[in-house]
C-alpha positions as CSV (number, residue, x, y, z in Angstrom):
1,X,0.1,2.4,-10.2
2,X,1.9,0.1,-12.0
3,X,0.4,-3.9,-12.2
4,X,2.3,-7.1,-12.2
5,X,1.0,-9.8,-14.2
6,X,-1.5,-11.3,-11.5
7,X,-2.5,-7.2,-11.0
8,X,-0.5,-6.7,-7.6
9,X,1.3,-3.7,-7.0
10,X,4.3,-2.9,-8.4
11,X,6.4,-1.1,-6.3
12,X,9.0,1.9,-7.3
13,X,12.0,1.0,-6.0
14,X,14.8,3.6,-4.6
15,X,17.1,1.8,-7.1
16,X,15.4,-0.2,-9.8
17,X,18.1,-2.8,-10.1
18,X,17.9,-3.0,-6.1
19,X,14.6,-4.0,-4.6
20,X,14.6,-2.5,-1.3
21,X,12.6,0.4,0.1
22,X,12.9,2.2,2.9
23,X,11.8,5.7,4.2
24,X,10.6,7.4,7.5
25,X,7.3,8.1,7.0
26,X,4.7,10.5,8.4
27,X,0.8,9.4,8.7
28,X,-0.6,13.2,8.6
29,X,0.9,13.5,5.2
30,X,-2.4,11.5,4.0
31,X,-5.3,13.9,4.3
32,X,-7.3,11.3,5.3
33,X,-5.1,9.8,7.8
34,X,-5.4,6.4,5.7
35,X,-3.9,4.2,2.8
36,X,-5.9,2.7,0.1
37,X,-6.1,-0.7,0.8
38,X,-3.5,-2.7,-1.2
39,X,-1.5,-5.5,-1.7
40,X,2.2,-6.5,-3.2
41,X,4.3,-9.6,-3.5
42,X,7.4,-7.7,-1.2
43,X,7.0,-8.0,2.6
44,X,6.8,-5.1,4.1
45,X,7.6,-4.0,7.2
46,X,6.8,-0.8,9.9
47,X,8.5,0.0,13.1
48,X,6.2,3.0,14.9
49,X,8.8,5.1,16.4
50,X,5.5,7.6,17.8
51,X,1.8,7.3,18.2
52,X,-0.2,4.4,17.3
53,X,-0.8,3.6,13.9
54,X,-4.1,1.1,13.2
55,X,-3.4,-0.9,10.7
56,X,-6.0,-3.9,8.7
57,X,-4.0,-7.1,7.3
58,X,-7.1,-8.7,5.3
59,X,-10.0,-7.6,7.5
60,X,-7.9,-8.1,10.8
61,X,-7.7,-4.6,13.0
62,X,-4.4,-3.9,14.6
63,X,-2.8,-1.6,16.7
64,X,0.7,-0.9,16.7
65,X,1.9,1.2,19.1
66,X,5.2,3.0,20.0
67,X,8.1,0.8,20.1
68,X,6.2,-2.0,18.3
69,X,6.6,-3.5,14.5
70,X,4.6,-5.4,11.9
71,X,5.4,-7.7,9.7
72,X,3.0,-7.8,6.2
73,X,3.2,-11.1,4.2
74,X,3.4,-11.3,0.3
75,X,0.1,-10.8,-1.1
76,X,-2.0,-10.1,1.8
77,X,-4.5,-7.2,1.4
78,X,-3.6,-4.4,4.1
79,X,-3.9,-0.5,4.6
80,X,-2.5,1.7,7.6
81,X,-4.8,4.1,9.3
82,X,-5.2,6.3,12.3
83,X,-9.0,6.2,13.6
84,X,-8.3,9.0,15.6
85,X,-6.8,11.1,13.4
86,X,-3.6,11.5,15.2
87,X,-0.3,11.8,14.1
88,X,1.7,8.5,13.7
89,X,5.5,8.2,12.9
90,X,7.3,5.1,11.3
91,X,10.0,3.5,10.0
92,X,8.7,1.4,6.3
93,X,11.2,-1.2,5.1
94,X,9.6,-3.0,1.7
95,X,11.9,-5.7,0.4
96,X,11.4,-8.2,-2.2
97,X,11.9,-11.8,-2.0
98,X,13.9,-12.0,-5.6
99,X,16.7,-9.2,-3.8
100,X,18.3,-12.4,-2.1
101,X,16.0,-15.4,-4.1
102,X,18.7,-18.7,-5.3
103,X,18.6,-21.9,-5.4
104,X,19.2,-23.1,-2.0
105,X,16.7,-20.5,0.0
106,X,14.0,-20.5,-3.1
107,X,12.0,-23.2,-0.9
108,X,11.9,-21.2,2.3
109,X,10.9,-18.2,0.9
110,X,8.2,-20.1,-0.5
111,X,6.9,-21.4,2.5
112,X,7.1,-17.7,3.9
113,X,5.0,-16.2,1.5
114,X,2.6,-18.9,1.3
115,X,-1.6,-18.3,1.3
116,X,-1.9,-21.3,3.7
117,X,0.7,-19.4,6.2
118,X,0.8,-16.3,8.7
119,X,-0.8,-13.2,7.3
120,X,1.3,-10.8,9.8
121,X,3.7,-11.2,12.5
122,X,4.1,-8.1,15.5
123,X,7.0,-8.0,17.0
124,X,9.1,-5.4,19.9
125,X,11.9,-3.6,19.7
126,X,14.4,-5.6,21.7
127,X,13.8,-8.6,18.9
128,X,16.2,-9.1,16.2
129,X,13.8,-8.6,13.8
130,X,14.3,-4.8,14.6
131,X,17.5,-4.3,14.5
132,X,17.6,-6.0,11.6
133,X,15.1,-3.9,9.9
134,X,16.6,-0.4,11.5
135,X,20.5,-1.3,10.4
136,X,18.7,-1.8,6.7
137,X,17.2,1.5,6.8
138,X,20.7,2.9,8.3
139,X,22.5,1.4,5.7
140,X,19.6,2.4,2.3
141,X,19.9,5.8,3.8
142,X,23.7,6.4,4.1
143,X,24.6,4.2,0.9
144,X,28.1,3.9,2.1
145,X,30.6,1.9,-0.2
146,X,28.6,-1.7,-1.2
147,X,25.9,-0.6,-0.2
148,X,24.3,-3.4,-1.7
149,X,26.1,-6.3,-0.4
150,X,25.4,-5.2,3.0
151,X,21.3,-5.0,2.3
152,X,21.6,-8.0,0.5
153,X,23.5,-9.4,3.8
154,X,21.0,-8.3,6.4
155,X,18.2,-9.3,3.8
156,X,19.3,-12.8,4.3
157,X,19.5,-12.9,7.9
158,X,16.0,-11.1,8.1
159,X,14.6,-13.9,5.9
160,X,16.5,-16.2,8.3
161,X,14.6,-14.6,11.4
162,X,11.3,-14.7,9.8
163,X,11.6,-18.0,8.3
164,X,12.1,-19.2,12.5
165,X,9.1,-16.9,13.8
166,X,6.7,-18.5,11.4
167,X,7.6,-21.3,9.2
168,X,5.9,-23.6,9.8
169,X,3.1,-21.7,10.6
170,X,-0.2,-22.3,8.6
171,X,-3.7,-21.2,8.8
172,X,-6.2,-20.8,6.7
173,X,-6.9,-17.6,4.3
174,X,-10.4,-16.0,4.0
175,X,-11.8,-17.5,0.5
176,X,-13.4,-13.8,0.6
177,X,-9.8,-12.6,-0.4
178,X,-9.8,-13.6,-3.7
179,X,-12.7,-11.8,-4.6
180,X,-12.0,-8.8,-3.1
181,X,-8.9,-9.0,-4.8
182,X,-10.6,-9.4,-8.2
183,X,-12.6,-6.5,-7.6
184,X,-9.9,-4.2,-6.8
185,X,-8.5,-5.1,-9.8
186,X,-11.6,-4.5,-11.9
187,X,-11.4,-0.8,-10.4
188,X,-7.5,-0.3,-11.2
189,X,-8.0,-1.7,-14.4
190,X,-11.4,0.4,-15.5
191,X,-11.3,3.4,-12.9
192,X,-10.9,5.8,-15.9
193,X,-14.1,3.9,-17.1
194,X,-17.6,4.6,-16.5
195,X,-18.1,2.1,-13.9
196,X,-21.0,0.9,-11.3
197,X,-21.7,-1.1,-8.3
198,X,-23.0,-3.7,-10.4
199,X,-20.0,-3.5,-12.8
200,X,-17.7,-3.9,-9.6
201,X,-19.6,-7.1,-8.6
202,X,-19.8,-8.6,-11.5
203,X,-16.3,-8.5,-12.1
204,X,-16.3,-10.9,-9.6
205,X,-19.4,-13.0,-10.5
206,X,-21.3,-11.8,-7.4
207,X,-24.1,-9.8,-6.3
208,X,-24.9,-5.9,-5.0
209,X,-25.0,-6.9,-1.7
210,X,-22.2,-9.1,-1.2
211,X,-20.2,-6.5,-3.2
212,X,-21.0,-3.9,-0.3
213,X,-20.9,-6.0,2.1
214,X,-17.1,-6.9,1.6
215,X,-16.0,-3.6,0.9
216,X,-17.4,-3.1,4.0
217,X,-15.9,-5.7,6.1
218,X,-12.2,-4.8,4.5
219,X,-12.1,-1.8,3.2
220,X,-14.3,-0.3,5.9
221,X,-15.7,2.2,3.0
222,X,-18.2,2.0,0.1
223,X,-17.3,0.8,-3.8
224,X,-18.1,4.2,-4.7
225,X,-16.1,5.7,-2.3
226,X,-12.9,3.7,-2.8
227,X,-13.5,4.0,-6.5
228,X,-13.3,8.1,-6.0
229,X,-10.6,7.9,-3.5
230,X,-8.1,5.5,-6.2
231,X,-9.5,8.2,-9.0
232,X,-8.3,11.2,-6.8
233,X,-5.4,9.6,-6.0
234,X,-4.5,9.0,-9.3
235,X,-5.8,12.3,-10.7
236,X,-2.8,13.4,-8.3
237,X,-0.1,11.4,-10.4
238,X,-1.4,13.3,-13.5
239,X,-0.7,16.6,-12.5
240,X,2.9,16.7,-13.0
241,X,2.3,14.8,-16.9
242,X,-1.2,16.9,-18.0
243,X,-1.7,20.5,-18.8
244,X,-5.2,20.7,-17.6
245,X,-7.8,19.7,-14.7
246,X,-10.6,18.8,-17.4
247,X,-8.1,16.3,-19.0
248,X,-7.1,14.5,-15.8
249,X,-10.9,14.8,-14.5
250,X,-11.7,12.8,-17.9
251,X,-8.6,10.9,-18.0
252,X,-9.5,9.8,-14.1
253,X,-13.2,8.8,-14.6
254,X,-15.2,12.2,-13.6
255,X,-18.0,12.9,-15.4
256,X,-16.9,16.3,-15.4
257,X,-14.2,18.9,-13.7
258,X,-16.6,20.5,-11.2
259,X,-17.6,16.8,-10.4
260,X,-13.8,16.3,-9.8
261,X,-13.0,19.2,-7.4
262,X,-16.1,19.0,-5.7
263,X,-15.0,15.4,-4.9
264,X,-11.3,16.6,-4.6
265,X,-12.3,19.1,-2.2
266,X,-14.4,16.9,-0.2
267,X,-11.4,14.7,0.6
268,X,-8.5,16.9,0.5
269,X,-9.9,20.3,2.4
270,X,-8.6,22.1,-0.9
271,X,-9.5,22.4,-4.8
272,X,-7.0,20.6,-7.1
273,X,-5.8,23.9,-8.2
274,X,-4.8,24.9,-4.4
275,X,-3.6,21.2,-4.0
276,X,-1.1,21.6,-7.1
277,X,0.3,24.9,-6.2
278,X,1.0,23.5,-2.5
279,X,2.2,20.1,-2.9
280,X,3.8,20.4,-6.2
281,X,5.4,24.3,-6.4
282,X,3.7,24.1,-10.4
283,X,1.1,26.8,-11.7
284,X,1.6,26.0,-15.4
285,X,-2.1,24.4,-15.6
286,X,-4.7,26.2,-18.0
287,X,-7.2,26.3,-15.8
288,X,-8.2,27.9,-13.2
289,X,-10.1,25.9,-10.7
């Protein structure tokens, strides 16, 4: 995953000099049925077009359903999920604030993307906000003749929207956010690192407990676990670079390869070998696990 300076996410783009992202997107394409949680500086937004996807926006529980669309503000930690395991189908639209940022809107992009103000908006179908969003996807997809002026077009008038629905809206943010947020980064930073609980915590300067107890009230999962998960799921982006599972097992953290596709296997119903040869069409690795 690449980092920004302040470690957010930085997203890959459909066009680099363009940043705009949209794709329809299928939740059973996830083993798991669930993100890792995250966070960016883009808002992002999903319109659920089947099922009902759950969805936690810094320790708040959602539930989008059919017909139904979130709004996800800069920064703000959040991961989609089906508790049910169920098939969920959606619309994602990720847009940066610097694909329309100038002089004159600067201040109210600023006010939408600030701590002190909403952390996620839901909205319907028959509200601008979703036409908006679908004509952008439309229009990303097609990539008609200036493309890019119309994005750029509806960008502004989607900023427009959102700058009415919320404002002047301001609440407070968990102080708990910034240190789950330094512990995440810890783990993205070290994961190929012999790492511990206690590590984890004292990244951010506090103890075992409260270390469990926050992964637990916004991750819904263990350190250890979330640290295997991001070292699978990385392990994953190797596959296509490295010749060999022991590399990538070492390269991701694992202690060893069996250690790897035992924990591979426990997540993804498959060993990293089958994975590969499924998902990626590839049977050049060495080895044979």
């Amino acid at each position: 995953m690449n980092r920004n300076e302040d470690l957010s996410e930085n997203l890959n783009y459909t066009a680099p000099e363009l940043p705009i992202l949209t794709s329809d997107e299928h939740l059973s394409e996830l083993p798991t049925f669930r993100e890792l949680m995250h966070w960016h500086d883009d808002y992002e937004f999903i319109l659920v077009t089947k099922g009902v996807l759950d969805f936690d926006v810094n320790g708040e529980i959602l539930h989008i359903k059919q017909n139904e669309g979130l709004f996800v503000n800069s920064g703000r930690l959040h991961f989609g999920y089906s508790e049910k395991k169920e098939e969920v189908l959606f619309e994602l639209v990720i847009v940066s604030p610097e694909l329309i940022r100038n002089m004159f809107n600067t201040e109210f992009l600023d006010m939408i993307s600030n701590t002190g103000n909403v952390n996620f908006l839901m909205f319907h179908k028959n509200m601008l906000l979703w036409s908006l969003l679908d004509r952008m996807h439309l229009i990303n997809m097609k990539r008609d003749k200036n493309y890019q002026l119309e994005l750029q077009s509806e960008a502004c008038l989607l900023v427009k929207e959102l700058y009415a629905l919320c404002g002047d809206v301001v609440q407070n943010e968990p102080e708990e956010m910034a240190v789950m947020k330094q512990m995440l980064n810890f783990i993205q930073e070290h994961f190929a690192e012999k790492l511990t609980v206690s590590d984890i915590a004292g990244s951010a300067m506090i103890c075992r407990n409260q270390c469990f107890k926050l992964f637990q009230q916004f991750m819904k999962m263990t350190p250890q676990r979330y640290l295997t998960q991001y070292r699978i799921n990385k392990s994953i982006e190797l596959m296509g670079t490295m010749k060999g599972f022991a590399d990538i097992a070492d390269a991701c953290g694992f202690c060893s390869q069996s250690h790897y596709t035992k924990a591979f296997k426990a997540l993804y119903g498959m060993t990293p070998k089958q994975y590969q040869m499924k998902e990626i069409g590839s049977t050049n690795f060495e080895d044979k696990k």
